[in-house]
C-alpha positions in Angstrom: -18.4 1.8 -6.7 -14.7 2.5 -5.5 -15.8 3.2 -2.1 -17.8 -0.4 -2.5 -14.7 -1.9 -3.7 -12.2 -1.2 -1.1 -14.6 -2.5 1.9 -14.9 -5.6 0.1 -11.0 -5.4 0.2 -10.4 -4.6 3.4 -13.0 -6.8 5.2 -10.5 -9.7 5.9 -8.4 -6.8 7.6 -10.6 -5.2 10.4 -7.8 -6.0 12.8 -5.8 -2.9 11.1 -8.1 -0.5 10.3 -9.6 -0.7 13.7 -7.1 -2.3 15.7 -7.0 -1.3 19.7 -3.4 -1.6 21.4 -1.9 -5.3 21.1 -4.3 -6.7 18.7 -2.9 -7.8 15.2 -3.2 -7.7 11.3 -3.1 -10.9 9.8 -1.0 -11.5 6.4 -2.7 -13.3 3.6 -1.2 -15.4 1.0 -0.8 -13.1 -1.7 -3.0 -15.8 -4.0 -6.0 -15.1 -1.3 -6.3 -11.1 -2.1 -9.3 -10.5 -4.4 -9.3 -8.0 -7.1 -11.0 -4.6 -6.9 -13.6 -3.9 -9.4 -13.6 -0.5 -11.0 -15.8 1.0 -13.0 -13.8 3.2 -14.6 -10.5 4.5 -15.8 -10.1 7.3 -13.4 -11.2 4.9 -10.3 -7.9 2.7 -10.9 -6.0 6.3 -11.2 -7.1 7.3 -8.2 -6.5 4.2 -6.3 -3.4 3.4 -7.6 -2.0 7.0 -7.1 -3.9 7.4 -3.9 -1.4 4.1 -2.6 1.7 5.6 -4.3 1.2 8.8 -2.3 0.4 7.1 0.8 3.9 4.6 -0.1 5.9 8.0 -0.7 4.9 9.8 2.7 4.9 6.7 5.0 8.4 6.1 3.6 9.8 9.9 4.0 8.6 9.2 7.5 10.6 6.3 7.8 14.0 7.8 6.7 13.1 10.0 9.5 11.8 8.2 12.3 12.9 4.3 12.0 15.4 2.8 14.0 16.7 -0.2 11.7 18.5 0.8 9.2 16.8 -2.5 6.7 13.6 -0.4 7.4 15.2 2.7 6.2 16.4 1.6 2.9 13.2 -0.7 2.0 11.6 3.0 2.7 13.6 4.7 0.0 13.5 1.9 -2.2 9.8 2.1 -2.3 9.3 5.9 -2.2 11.5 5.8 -5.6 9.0 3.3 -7.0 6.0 4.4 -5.9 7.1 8.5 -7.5 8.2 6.8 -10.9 4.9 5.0 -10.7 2.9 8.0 -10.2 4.7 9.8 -13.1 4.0 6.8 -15.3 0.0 6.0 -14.6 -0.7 9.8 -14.4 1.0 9.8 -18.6 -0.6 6.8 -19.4 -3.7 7.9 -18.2 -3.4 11.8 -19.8 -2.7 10.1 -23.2 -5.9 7.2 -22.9 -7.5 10.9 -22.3 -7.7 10.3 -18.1 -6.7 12.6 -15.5 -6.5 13.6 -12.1 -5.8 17.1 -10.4 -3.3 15.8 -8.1 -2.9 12.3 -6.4 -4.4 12.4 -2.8 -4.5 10.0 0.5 -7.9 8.5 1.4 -9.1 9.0 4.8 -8.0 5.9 6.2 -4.5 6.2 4.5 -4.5 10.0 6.7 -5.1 8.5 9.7 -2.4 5.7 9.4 0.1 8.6 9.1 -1.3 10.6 11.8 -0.9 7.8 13.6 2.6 6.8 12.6 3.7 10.2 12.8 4.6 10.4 16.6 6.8 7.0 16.8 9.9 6.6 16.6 12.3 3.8 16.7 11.2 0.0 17.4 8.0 1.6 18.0 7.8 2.8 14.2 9.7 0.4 12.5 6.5 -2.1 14.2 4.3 0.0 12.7 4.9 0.9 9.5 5.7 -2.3 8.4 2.3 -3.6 9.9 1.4 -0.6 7.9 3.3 -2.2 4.3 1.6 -5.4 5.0 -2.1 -3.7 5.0 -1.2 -1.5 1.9 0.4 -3.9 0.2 -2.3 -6.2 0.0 -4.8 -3.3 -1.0 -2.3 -2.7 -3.9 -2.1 -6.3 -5.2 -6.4 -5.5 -5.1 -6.1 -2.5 -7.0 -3.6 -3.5 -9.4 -5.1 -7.6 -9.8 -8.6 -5.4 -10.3 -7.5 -3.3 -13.1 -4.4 -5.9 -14.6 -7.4 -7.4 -17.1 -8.9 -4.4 -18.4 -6.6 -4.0 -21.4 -5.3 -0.7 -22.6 -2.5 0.8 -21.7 -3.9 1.4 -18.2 -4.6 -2.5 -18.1 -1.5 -3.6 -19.4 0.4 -1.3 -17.2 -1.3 -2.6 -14.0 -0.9 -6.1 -15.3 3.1 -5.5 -16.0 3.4 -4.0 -12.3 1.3 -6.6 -10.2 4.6 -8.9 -10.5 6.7 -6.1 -8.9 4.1 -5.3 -6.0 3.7 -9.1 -5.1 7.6 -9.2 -4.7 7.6 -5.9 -2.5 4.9 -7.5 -0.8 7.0 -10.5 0.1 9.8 -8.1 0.5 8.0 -6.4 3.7 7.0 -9.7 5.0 10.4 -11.2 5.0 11.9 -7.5 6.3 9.2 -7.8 9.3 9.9 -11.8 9.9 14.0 -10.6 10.1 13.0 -7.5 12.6 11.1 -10.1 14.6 7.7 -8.9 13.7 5.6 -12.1 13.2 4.8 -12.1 9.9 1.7 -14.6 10.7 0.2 -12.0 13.1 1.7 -8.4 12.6 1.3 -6.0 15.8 -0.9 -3.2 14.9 -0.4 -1.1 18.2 -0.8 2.1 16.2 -3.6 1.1 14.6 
């Protein structure tokens, strides 16, 4: 049902996933990203965690590889979020009686970092922010999907959608500055 779920997301976004050299990934208004239907506890878990981990590498890769220095610090900014967010969903979910092992990457999410991995400078910073764009609006997904479920999962979601709607914009705005269009973002990588 997950695996359902996350084509229906990603179909407005074939441009990124499958992107050849100078094509681009189109933002959407953040009202125009449809919620991800779960049907389970452990499904949002997964997601959500899956994104956090893929937020916490892309962004150690960053500190490393990025030329501007905006790009840099929206990259630690958001690997601090995204670790205090797996710490919290992972308790909320062992107390609701919900676990998982360990949080993992998706296939796709691996082969954006294998493909980020040997950039460096301009190059990168193009990238990765082309790559926040794409996650970001899979996170407002995941998190608008689960936001209505109730529980402490639900409310949890609900209570963080604000904050990734505002990182989304963030990334946007950071991209628009660099002189990435944020109407068309390159996707050279991807």
């Amino acid at each position: 049902m997950f695996a359902m779920s996350c084509i229906a997301l990603v179909a407005p976004l074939p441009a990124f996933a499958q992107a050849q050299t100078g094509s681009a990934t189109p933002t959407l208004p953040e009202s125009q990203i449809h919620a991800a239907e779960f049907s389970s506890p452990f499904e949002f878990i997964s997601a959500a965690t899956s994104i956090d981990q893929f937020e916490i590498q892309t962004s150690a890769l960053a500190e490393q590889l990025a030329e501007s220095r905006e790009v840099k610090q929206f990259a630690a900014d958001t690997a601090a979020m995204h670790r205090a967010s797996i710490e919290a969903i992972r308790s909320i979910g062992a107390n609701e009686g919900v676990e998982i092992a360990t949080p993992s990457m998706d296939g796709e999410q691996k082969g954006m970092i294998g493909k980020l991995e040997p950039q460096k400078g301009a190059e990168f910073d193009r990238s990765y922010l082309a790559a926040q764009v794409y996650i970001h609006q899979r996170a407002i997904a995941v998190y608008r999907g689960y936001a209505t479920k109730g529980g402490k999962l639900g409310q949890y979601a609900a209570d963080t959608l604000p904050k990734i709607v505002e990182q989304y914009q963030m990334v946007i705005e950071l991209a628009e500055k660099l002189g990435v269009d944020a109407a068309q973002k390159p996707a050279t990588a991807y």
